[in-house]
N, C-alpha and C positions, 0 to 999 in steps of 0.2 A: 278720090282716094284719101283713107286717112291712116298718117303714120303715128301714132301715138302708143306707149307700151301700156297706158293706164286704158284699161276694157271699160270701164266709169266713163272715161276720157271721151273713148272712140263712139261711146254708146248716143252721150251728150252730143257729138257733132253729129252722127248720123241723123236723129231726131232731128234736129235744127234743119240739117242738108233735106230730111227728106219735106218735112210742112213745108217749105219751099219749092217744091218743085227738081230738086236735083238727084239724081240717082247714084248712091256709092256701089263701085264697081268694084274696089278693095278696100280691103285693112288691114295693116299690119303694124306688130307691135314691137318688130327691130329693124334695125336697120338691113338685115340679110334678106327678111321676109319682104320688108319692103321693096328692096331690087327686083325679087322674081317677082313678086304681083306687077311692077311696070312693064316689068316685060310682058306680059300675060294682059293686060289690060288700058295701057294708053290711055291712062284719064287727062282729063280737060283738066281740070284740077286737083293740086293733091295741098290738105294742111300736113305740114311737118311739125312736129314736135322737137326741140332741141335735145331733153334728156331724153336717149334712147339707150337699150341694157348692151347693146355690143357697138355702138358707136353712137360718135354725134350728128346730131342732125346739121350741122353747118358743114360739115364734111360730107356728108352724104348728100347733100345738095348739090355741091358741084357733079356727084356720079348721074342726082336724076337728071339734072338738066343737059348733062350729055349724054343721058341712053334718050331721052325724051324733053329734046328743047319744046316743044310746042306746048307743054306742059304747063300750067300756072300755078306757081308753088307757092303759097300763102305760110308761110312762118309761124303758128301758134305754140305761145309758149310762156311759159309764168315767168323766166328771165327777161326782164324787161329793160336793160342798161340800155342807156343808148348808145353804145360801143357794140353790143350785141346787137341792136335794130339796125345800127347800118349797115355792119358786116354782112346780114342776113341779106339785104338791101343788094350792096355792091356784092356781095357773092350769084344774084341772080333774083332771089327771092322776089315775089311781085309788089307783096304787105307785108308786113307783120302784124299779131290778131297778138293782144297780151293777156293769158289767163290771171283771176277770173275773166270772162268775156259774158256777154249779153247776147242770147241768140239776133240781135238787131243789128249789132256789131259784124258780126260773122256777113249775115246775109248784104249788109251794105259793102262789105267790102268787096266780097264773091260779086254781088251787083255790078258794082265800081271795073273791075275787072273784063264785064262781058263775057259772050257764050265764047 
């Protein structure tokens, strides 16, 4: 699953997600949109975006990982502090991915992670 508001954004990971071999089962581009696709869909993995239009993604993380702990939340996002990569971290997140990223990037980490 991909949460990101930028449609550029979402488009960019799909591509990546799919020449690899991975199937996106959602996308969503807020965080509202995003709660009901989890519910609706249970993906293995979802990247989250931090800036999202009706909330942020590190709030909303703690919501996916309790509708969907089994989830692997991967954190991509052009903020890149490292106040923000731990949070993201100690909030659950599995990685953090920092935009720009390299589709090599993506897939090593989504690798690193396991089915």
């Amino acid at each position: 699953m991909i949460v990101d508001d930028s449609l550029f954004m979402r488009k960019i990971l799909r591509g990546i997600l799919a020449e690899t071999g991975y199937v996106v089962v959602a996308e969503a581009a807020s965080g509202i949109e995003a709660l009901k696709q989890l519910h609706a869909s249970h993906p293995d993995f979802i990247l989250l975006d931090i800036i999202l239009p009706d909330s942020n993604g590190l709030h909303l993380l703690g919501s996916i990982i309790s509708i969907c702990p089994e989830s692997k939340v991967v954190v991509c996002s052009s903020i890149g502090q490292e106040q923000v990569i731990r949070k993201s971290l100690d909030l659950g997140a599995r990685a953090f991915i920092q935009k720009p990223f390299t589709p090599e990037k993506v897939t090593e980490v989504l690798e690193s992670l396991g089915d």
